[in-house]
C-alpha atoms as a printed R data frame, in Angstrom:
   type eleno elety resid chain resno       x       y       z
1  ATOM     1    CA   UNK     A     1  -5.156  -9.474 -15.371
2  ATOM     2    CA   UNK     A     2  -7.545 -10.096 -12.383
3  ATOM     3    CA   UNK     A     3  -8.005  -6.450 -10.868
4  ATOM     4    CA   UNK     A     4 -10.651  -6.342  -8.169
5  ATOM     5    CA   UNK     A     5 -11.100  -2.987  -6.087
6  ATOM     6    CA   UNK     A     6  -9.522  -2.903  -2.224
7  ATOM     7    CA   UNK     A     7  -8.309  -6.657  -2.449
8  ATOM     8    CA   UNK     A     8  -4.512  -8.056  -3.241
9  ATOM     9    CA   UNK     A     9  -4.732  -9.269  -6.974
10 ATOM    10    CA   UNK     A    10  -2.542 -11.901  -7.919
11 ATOM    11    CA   UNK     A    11  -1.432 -12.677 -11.802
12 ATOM    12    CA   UNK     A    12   0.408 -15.773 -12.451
13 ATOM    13    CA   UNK     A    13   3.261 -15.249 -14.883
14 ATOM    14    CA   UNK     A    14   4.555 -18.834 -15.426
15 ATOM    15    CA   UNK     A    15   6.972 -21.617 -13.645
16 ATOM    16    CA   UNK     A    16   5.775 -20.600 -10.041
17 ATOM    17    CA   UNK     A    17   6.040 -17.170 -10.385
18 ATOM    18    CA   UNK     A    18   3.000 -14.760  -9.733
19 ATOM    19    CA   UNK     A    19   3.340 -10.899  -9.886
20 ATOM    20    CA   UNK     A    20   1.483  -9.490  -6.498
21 ATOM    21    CA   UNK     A    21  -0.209  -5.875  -6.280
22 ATOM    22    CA   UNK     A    22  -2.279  -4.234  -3.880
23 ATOM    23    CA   UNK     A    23  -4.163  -1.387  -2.939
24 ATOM    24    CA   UNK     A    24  -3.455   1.827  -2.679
25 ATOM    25    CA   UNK     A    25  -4.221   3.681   0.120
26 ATOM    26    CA   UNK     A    26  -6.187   6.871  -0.476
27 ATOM    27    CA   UNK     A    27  -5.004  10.541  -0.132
28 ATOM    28    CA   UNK     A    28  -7.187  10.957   2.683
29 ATOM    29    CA   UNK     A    29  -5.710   7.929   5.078
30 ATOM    30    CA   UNK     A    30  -2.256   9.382   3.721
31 ATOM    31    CA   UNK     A    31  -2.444  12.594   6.020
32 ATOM    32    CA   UNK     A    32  -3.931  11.047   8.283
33 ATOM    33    CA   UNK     A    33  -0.811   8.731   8.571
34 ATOM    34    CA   UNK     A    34   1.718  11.511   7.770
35 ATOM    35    CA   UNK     A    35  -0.019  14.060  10.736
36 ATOM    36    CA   UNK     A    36   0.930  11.482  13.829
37 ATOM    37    CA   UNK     A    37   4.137  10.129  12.358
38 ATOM    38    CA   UNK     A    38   5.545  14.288  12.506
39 ATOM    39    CA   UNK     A    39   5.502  14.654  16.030
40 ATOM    40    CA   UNK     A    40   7.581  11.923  16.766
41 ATOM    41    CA   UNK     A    41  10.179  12.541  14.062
42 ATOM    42    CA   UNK     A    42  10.601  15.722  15.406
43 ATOM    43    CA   UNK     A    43  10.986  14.703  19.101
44 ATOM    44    CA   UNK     A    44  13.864  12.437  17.730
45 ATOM    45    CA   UNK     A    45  15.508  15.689  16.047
């Protein structure tokens, strides 16, 4: 399995098919993301 950090890695499984993964974002860009998505949800409320 071809894993390479921060890039898409793609694993071919056989007749076409590939299996796909990518990143995951860190806990850091998570709240981030999470503190300006809350005011709008609860405008919407």
């Amino acid at each position: 399995m071809a894993k390479k950090r921060g890039t898409y890695a793609a694993v071919y499984v056989g007749s076409g098919t590939f299996h796909i993964s990518k990143p995951k974002r860190k806990k850091s860009k998570l709240k981030e993301i999470r503190a300006k998505v809350r005011p709008k949800r609860a405008r919407r409320n």
